[in-house]
N, CA, C and O atoms as a MOPAC input file, in Angstrom:
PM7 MOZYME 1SCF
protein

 N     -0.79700 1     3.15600 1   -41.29400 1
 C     -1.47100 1     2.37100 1   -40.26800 1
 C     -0.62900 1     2.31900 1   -39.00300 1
 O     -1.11400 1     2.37600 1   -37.87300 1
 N      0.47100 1     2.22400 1   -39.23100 1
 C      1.66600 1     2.08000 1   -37.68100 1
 C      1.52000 1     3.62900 1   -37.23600 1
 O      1.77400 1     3.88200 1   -36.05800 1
 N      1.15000 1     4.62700 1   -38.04800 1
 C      1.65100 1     5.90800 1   -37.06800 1
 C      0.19600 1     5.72900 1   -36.28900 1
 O      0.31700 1     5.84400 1   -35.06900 1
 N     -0.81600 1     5.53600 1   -36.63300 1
 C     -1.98900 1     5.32500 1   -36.32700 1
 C     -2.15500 1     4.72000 1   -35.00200 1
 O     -2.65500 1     5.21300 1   -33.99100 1
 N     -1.68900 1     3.66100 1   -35.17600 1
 C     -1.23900 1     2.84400 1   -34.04100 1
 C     -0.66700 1     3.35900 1   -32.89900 1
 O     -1.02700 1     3.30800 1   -31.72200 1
 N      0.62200 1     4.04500 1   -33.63100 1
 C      1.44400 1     4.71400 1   -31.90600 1
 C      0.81500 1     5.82300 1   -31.68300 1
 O      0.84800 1     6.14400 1   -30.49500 1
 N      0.17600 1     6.63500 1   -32.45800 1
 C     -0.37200 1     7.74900 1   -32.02200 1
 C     -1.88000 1     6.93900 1   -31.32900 1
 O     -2.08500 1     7.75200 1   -30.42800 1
 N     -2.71400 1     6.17700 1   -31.22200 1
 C     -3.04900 1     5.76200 1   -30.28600 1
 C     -3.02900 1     5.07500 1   -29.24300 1
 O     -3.83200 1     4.76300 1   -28.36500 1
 N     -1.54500 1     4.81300 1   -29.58200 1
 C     -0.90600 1     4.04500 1   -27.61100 1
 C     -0.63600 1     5.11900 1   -27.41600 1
 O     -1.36200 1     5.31500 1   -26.44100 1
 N     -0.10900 1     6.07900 1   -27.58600 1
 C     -0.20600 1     7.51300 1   -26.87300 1
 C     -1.00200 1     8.13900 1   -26.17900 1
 O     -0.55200 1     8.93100 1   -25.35100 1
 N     -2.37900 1     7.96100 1   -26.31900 1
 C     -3.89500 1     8.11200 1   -26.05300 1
 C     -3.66900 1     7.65100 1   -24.67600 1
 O     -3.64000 1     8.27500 1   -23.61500 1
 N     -3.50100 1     6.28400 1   -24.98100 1
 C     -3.93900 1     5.00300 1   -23.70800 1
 C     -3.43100 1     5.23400 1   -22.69700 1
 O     -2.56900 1     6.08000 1   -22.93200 1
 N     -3.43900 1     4.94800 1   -21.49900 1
 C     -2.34200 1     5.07600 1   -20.31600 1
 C     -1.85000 1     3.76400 1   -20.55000 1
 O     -2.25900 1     2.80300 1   -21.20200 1
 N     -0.72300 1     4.02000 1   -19.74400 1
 C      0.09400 1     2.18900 1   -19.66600 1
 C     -0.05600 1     1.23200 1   -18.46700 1
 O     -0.38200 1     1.62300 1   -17.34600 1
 N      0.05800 1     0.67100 1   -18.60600 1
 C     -0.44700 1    -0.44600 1   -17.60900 1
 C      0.15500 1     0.04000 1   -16.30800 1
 O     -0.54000 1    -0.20800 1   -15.32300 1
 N      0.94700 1     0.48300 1   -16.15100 1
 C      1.47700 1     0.92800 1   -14.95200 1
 C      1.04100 1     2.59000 1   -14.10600 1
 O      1.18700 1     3.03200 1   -12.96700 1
 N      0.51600 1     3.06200 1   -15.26200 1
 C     -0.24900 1     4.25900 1   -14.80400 1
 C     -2.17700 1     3.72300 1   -14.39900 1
 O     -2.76900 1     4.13300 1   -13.40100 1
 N     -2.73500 1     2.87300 1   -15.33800 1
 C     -3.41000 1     2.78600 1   -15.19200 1
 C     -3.71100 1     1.69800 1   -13.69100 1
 O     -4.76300 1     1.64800 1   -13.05300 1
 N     -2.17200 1     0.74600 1   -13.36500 1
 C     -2.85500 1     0.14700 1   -12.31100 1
 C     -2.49700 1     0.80000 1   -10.96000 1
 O     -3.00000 1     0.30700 1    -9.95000 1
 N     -1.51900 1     2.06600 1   -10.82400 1
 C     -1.89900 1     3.37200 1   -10.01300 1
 C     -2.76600 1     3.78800 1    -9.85900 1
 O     -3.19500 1     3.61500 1    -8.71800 1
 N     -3.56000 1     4.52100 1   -10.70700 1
 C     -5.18600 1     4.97900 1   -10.48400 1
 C     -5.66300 1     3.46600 1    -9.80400 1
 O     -5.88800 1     3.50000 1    -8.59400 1
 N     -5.75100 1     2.77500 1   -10.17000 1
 C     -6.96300 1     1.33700 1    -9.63800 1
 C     -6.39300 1     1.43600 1    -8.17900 1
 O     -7.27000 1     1.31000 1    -7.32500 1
 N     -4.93600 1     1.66300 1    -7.62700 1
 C     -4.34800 1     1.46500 1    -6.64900 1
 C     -4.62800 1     2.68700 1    -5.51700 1
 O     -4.32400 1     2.76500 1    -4.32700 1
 N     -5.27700 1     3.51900 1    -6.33800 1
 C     -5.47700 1     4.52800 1    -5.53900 1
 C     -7.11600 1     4.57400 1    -5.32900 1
 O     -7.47600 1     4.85200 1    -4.18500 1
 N     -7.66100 1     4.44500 1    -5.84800 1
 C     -8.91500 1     4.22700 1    -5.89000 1
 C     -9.43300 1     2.82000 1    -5.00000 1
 O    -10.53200 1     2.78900 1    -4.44700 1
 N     -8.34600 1     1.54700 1    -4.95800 1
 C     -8.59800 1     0.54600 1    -4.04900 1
 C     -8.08800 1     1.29300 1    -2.82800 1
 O     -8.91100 1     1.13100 1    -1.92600 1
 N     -7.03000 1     2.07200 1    -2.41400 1
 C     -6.76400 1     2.11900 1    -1.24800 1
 C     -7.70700 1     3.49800 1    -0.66300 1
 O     -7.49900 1     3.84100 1     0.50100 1
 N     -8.22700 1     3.88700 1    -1.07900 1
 C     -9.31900 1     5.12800 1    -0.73100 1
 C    -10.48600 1     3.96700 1    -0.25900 1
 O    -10.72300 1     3.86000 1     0.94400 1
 N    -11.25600 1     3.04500 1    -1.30900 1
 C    -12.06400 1     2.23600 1    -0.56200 1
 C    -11.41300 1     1.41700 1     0.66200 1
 O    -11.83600 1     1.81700 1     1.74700 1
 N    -10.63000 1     0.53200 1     0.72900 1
 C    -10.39600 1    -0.51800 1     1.40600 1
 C     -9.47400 1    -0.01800 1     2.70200 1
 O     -9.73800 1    -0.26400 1     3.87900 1
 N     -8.33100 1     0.74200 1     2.21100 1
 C     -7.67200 1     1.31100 1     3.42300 1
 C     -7.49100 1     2.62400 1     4.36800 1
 O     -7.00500 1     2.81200 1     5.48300 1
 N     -8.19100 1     3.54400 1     3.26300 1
 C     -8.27300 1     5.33800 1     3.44500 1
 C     -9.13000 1     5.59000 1     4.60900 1
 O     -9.08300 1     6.71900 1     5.09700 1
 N     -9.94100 1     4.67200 1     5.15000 1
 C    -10.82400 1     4.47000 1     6.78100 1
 C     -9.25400 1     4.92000 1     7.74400 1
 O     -9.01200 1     5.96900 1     8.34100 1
 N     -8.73200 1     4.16500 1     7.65000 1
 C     -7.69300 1     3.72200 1     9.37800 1
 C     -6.11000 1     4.62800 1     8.67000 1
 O     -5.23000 1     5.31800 1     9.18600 1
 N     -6.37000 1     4.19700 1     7.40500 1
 C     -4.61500 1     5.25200 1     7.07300 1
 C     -4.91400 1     6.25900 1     6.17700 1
 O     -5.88900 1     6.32200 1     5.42800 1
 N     -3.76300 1     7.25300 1     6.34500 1
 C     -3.66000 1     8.22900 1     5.37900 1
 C     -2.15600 1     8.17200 1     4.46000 1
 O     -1.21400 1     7.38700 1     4.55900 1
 N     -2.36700 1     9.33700 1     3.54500 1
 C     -0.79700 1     8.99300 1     2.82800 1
 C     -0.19700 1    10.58000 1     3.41900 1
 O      0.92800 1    10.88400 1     3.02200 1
 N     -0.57200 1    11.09600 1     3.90000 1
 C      0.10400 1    12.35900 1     4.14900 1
 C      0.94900 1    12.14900 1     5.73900 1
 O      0.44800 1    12.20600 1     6.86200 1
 N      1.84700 1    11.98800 1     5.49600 1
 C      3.45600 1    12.31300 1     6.62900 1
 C      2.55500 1    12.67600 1     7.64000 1
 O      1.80100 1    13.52200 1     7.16000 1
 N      2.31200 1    12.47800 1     8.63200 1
 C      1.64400 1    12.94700 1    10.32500 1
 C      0.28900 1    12.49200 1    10.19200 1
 O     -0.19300 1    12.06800 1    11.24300 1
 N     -0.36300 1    12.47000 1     9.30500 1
 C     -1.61600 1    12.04500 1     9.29700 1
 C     -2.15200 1    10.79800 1    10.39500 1
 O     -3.24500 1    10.38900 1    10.00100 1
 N     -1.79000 1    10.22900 1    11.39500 1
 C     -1.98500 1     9.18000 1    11.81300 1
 C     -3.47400 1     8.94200 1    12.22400 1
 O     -3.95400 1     9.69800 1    13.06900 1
 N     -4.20200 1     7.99300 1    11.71300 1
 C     -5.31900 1     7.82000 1    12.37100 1
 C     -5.44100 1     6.48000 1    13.30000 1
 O     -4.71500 1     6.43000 1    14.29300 1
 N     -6.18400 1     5.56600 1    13.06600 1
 C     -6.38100 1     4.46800 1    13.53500 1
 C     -5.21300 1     3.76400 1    13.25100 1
 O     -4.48100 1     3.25900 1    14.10100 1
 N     -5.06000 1     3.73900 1    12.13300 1
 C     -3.29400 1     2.94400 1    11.86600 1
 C     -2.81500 1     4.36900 1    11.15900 1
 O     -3.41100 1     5.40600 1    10.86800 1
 N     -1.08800 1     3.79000 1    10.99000 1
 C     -0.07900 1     4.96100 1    11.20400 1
 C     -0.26500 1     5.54800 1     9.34100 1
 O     -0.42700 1     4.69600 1     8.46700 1
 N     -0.21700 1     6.79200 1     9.05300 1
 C      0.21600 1     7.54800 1     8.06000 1
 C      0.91600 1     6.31500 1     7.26900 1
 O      1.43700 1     5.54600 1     8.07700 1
 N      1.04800 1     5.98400 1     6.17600 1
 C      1.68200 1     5.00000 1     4.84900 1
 C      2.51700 1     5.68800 1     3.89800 1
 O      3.08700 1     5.19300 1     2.92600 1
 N      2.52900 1     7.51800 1     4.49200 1
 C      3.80200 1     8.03900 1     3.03600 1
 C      5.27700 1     7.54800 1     3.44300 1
 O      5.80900 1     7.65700 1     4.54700 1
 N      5.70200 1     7.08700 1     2.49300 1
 C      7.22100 1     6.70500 1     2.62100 1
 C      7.24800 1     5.05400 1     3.62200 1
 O      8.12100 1     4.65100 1     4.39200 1
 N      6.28400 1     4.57300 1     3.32400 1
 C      6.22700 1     3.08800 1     4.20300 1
 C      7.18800 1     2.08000 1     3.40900 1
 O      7.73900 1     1.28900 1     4.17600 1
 N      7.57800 1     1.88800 1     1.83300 1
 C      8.54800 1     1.42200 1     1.58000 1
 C      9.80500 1     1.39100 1     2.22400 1
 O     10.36400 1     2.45200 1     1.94800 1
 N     10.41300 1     0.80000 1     2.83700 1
 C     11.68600 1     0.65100 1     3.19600 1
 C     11.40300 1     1.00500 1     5.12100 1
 O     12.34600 1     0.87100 1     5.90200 1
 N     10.25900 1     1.36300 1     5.51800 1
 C     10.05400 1     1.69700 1     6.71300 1
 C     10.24200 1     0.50000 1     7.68400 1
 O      9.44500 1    -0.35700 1     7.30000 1
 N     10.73200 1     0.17100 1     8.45800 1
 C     10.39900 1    -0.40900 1     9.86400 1
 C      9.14500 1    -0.40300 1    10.24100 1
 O      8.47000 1     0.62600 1    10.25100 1
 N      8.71600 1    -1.54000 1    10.58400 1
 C      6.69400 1    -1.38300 1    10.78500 1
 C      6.88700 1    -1.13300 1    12.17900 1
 O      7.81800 1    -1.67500 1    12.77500 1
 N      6.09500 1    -0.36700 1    12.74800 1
 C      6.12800 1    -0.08400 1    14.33600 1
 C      6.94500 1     1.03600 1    14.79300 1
 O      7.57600 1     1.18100 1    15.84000 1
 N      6.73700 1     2.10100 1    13.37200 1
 C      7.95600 1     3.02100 1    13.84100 1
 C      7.80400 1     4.32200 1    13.40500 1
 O      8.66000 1     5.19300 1    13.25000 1
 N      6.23300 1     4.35600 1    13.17000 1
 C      5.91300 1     6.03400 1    12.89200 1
 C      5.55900 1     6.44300 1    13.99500 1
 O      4.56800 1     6.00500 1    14.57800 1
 N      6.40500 1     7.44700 1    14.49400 1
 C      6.25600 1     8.54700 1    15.73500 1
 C      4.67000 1     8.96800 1    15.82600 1
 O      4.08800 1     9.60400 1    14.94700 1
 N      3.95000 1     8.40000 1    17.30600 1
 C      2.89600 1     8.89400 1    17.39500 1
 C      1.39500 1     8.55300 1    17.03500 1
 O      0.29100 1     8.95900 1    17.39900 1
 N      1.98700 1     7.41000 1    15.95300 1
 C      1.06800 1     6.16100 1    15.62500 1
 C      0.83700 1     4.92800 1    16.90300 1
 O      1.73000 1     4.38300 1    17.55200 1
 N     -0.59600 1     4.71600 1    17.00400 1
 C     -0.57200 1     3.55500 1    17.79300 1
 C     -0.23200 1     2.00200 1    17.45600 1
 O     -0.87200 1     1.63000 1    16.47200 1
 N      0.50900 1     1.11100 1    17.94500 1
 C      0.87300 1     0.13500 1    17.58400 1
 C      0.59700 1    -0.64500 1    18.37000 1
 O      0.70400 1    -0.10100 1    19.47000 1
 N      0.25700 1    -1.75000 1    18.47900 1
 C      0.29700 1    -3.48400 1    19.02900 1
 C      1.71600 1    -3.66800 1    19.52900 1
 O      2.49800 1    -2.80000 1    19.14100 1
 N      2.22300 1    -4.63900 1    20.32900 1
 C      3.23800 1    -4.90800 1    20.80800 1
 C      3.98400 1    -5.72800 1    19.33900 1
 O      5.07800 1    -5.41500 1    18.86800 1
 N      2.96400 1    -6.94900 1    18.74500 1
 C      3.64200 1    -7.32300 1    18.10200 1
 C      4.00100 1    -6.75400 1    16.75000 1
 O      4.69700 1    -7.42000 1    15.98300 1
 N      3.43800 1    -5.23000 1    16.33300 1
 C      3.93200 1    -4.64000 1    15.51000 1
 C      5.07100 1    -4.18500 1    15.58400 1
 O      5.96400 1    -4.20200 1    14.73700 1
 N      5.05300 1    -3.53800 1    17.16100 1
 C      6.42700 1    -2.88700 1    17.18600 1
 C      7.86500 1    -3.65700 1    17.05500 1
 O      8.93700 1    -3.22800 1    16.62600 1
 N      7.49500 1    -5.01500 1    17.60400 1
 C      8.63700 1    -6.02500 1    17.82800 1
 C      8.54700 1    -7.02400 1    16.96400 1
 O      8.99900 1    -8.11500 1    17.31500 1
 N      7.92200 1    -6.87100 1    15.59000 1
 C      7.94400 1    -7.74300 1    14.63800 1
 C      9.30700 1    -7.70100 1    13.52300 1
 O      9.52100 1    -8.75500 1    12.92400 1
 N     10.25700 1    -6.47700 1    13.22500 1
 C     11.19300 1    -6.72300 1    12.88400 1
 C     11.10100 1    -6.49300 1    11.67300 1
 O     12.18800 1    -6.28100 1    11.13500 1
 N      9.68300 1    -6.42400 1    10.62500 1
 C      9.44000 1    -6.51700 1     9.62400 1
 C      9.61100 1    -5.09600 1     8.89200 1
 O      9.00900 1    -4.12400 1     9.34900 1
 N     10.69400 1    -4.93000 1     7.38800 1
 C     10.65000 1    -3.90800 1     7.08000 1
 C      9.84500 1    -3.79300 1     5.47200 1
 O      9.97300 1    -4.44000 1     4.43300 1
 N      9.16500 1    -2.88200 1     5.78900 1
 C      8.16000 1    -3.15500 1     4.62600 1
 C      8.58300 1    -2.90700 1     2.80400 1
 O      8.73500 1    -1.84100 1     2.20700 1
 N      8.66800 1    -4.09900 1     2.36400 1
 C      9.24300 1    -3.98900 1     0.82500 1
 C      7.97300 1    -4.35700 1     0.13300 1
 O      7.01100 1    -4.54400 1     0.87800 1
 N      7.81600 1    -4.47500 1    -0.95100 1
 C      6.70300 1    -5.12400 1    -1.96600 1
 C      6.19600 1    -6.23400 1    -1.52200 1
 O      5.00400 1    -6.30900 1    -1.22100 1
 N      7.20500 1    -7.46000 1    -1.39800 1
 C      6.98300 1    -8.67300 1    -1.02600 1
 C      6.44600 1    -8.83700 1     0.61600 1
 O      5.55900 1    -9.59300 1     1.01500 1
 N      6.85600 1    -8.36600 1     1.01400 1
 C      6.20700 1    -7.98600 1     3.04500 1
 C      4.47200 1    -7.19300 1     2.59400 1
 O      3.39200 1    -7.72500 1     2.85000 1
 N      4.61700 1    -6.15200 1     2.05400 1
 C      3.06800 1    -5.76700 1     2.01000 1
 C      2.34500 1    -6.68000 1     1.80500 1
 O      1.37800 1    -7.02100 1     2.48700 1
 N      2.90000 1    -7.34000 1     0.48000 1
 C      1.87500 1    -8.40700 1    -0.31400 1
 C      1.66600 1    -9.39300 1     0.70200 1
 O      0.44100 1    -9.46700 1     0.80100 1
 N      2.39000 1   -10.50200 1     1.82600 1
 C      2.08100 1   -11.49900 1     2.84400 1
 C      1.28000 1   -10.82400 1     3.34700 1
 O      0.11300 1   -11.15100 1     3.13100 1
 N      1.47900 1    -9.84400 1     4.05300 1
 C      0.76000 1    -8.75400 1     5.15900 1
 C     -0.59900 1    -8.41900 1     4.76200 1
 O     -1.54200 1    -8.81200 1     5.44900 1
 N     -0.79600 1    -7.65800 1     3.61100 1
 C     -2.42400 1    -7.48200 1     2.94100 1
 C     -2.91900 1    -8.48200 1     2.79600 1
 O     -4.14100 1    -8.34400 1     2.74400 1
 N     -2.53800 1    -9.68200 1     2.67700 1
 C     -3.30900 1   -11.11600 1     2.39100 1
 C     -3.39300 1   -11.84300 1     3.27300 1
 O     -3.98200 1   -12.90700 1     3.08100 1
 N     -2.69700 1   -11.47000 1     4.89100 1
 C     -3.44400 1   -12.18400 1     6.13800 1
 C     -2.34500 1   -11.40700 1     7.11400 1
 O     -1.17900 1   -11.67700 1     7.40300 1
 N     -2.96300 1   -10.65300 1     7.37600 1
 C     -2.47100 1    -9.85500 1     8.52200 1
 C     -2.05300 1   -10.09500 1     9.51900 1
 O     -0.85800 1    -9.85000 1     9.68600 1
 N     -2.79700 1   -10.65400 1    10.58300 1
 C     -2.61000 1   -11.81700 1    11.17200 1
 C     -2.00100 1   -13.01200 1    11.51400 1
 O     -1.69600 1   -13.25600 1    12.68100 1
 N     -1.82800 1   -13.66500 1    10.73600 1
 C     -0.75700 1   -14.95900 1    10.16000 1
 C      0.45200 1   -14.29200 1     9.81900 1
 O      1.50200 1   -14.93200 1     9.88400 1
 N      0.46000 1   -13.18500 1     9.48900 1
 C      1.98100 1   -13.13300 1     9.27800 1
 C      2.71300 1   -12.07100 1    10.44900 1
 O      3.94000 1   -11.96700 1    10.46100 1
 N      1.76100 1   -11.21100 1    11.53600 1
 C      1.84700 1   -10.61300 1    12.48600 1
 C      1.26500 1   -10.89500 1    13.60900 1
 O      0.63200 1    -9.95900 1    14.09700 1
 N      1.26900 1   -11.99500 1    14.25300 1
 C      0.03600 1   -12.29800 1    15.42900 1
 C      0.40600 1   -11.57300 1    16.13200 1
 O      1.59600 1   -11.43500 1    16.41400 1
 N     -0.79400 1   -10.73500 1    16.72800 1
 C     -1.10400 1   -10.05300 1    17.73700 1
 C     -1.32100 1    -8.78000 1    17.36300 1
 O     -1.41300 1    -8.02500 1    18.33100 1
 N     -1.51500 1    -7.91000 1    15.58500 1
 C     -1.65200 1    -7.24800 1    15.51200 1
 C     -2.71700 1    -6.66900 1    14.83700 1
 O     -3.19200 1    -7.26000 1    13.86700 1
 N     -3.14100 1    -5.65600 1    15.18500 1
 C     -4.53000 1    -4.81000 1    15.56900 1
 C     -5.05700 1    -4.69100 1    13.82500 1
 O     -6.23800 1    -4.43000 1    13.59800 1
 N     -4.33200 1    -4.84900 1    12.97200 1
 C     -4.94400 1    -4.49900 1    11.54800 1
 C     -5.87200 1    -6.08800 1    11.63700 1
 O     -5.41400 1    -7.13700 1    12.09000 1
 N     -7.10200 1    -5.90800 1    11.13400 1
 C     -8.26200 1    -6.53900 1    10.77800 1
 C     -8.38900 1    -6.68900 1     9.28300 1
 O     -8.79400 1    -7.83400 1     9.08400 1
 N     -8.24500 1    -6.12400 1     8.27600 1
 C     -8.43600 1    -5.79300 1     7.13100 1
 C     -7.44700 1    -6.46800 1     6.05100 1
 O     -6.28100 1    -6.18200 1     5.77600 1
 N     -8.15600 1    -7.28700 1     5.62300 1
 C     -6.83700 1    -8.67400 1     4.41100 1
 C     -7.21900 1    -7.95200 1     2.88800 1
 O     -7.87500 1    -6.91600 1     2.77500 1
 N     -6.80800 1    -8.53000 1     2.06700 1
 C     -6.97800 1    -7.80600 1     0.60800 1
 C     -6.57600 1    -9.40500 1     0.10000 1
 O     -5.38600 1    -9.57800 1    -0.16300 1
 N     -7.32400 1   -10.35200 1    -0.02100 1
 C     -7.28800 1   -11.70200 1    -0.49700 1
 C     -6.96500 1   -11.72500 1    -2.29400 1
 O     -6.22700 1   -12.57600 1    -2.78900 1
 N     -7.70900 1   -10.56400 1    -3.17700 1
 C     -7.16400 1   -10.81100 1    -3.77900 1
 C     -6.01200 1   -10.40300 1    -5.09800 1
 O     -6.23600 1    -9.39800 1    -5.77300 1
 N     -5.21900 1   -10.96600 1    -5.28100 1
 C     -3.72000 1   -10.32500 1    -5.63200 1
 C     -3.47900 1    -9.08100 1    -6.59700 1
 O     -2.56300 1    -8.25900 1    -6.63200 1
 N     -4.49800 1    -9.22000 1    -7.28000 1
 C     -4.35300 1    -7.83500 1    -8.13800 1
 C     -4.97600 1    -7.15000 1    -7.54500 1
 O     -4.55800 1    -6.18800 1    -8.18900 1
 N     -6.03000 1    -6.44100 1    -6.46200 1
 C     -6.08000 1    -6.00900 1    -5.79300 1
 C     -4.98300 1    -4.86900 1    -4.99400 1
 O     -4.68000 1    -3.67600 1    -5.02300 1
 N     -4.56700 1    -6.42100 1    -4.12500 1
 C     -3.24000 1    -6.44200 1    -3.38400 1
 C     -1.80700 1    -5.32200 1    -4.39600 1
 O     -1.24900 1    -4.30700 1    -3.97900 1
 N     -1.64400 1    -5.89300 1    -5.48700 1
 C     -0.65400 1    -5.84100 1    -6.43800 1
 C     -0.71800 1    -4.09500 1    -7.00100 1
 O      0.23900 1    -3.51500 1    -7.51400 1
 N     -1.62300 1    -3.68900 1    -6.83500 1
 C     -2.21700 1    -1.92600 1    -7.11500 1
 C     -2.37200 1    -1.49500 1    -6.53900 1
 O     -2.33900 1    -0.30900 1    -6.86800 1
 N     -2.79400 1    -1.77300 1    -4.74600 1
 C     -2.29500 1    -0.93900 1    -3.91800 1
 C     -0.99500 1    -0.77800 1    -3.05300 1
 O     -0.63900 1     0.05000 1    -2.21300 1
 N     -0.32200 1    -2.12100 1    -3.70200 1
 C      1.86400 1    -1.69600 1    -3.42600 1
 C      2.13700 1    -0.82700 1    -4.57600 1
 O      3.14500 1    -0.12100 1    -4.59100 1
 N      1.32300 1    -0.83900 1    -5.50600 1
 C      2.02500 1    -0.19800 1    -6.56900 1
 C      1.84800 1     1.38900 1    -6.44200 1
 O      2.77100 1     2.15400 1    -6.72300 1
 N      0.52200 1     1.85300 1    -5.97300 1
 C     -0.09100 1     3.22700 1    -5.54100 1
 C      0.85300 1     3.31700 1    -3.98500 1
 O      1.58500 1     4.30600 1    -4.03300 1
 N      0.99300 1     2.60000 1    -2.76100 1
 C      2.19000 1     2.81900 1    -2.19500 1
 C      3.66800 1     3.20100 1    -2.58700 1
 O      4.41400 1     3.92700 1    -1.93000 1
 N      3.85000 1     2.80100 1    -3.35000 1
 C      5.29400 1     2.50400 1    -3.94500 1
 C      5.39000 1     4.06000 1    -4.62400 1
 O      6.14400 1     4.91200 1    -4.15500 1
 N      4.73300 1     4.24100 1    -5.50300 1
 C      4.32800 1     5.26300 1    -6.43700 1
 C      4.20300 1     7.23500 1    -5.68600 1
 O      4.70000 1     8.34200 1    -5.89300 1
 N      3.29700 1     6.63200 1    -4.87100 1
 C      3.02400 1     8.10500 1    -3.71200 1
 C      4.23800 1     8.10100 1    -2.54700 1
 O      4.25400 1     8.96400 1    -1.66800 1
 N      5.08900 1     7.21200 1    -2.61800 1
 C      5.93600 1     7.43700 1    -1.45000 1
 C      6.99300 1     7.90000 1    -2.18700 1
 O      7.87300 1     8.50400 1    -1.57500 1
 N      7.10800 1     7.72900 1    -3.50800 1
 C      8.61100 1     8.40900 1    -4.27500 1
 C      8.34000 1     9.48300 1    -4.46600 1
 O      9.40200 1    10.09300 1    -4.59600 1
 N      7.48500 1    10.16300 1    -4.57500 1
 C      7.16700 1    11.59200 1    -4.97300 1
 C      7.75200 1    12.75200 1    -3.58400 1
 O      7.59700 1    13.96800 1    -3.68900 1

């Protein structure tokens, strides 16, 4: 019965693969309009590959708000997560419109960030 068992958690994906896919699949609906993940891609807002550890206001060639550029903010897990959940409030004056209110949501597309920027 136990080999049974691990040979079907083997099957399964793990919670961390599976909330990648959800993370990629939320950020294709909700954010894949205005960003891309491919390095130069800039559209409406700036390209997101390698945005971990980035300086916000600092992809070459991307358009920015004043208070993006001079907000200071460098983007870790905990900065996305304020930021996707009121954009606004935590950046006044900047041009992103688009909140992700709620946390698991939020929580799968840092993780699909996080995930596509190490590769």
């Amino acid at each position: 019965m136990a080999a049974l068992l691990t040979v079907a958690g083997l099957l399964l994906p793990d919670a961390a693969s599976a909330q990648q896919a959800d993370g990629e699949r939320l950020f294709r609906q909700r954010c894949g309009t205005c960003h891309a993940m491919e390095a130069g891609q800039n559209r409406a807002g700036p390209h997101l590959s390698g945005i971990i550890g980035r300086t916000a206001g600092s992809v070459e060639g991307a358009r920015y708000s004043a208070a993006m550029r001079e907000s200071g903010v460098v983007w870790d897990r905990q900065a996305l997560d304020t930021f996707l959940t009121s954009p606004r409030q935590m950046v006044r004056g900047t041009t992103m419109t688009v909140s992700i209110p709620n946390a698991e949501q939020r929580a799968a597309i840092i993780t699909y960030l996080e995930g596509v920027g190490a590769q």
